[in-house]
C-alpha positions in Angstrom: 0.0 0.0 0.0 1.2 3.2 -0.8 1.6 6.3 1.9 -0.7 8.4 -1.0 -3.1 5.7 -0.8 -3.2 5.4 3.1 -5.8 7.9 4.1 -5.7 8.8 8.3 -9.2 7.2 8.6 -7.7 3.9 7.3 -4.1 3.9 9.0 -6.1 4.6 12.7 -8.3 1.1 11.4 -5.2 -0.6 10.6 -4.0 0.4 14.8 -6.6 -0.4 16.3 -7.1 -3.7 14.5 -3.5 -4.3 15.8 -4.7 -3.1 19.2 -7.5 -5.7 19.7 -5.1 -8.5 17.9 -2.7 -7.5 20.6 -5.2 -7.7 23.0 -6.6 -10.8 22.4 -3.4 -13.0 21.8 -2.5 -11.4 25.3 -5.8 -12.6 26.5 -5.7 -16.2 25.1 -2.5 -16.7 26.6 -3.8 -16.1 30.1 -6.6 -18.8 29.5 -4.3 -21.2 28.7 -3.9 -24.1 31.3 -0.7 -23.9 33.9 0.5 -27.0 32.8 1.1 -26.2 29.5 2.7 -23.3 30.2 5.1 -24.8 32.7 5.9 -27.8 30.5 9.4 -28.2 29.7 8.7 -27.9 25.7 7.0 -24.7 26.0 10.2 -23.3 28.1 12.3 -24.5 25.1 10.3 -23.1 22.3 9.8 -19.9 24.7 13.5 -19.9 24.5 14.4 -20.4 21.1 11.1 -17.6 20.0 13.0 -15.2 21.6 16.0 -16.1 20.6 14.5 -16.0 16.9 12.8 -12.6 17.2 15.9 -10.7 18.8 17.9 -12.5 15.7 15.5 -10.7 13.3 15.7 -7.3 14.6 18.8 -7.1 15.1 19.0 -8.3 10.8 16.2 -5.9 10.1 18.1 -2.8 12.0 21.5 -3.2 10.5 20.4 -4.1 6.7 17.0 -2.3 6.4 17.5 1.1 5.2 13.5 2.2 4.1 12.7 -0.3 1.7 16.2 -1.0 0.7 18.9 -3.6 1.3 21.5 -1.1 2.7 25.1 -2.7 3.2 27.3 0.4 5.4 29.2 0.9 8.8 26.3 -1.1 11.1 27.0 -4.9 8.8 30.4 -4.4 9.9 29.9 -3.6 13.3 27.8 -6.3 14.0 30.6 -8.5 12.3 33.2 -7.1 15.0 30.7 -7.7 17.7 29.7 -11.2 16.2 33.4 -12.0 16.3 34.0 -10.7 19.9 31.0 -12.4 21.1 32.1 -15.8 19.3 35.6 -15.1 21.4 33.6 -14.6 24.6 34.9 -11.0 25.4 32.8 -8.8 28.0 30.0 -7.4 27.0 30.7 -3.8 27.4 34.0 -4.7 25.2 31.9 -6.6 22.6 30.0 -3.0 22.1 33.1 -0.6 22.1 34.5 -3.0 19.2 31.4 -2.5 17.2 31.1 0.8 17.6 35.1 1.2 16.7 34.2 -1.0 13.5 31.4 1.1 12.4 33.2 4.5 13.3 36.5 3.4 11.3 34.2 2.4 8.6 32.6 5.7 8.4 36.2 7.2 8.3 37.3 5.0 5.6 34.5 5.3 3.3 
């Protein structure tokens, strides 16, 4: 859909149809039973969904640039701090290394 084509009436129904999506997903999840919740397979797949969704925002924030593929300083900072995590440095090192990367990148280019 187009931003011309997106009129205010219709992006506000487009919210609030989020809103009560929201809403009920948040609901049916407190009607579920205990037991499944507490189940060691839902602990797992808990686990590995937000595992999954912090893995896709961190993709969509360093390549996304509007609707464009953008390759620039951020895809090699989170190389550097990809690196430094798979070397199991400190946190707060891991982050000064990606933000070197991407500032010397910025430099360069």
């Amino acid at each position: 859909m187009s931003g011309a084509a997106m009129t205010g009436a219709g992006l506000w129904g487009w919210i609030a149809l989020a809103c009560a999506l929201a809403f009920v997903t948040k609901f049916l999840g407190y009607s579920l039973p205990q037991r499944w919740l507490h189940s060691p397979r839902m602990t797992q797949v808990a686990a590995c969904l937000t595992v999954a969704l912090l893995a896709s925002l961190t993709v969509m924030n360093t390549l996304a640039g509007g609707t464009l593929l953008v390759f620039d300083a951020r895809l090699a900072a989170l190389a550097v701090a990809a690196a430094a995590l798979w070397l199991r440095l400190p946190f707060l090192l891991v982050v000064i290394l990606g933000a070197l990367a991407a500032a010397l990148v910025r430099w360069w280019f």
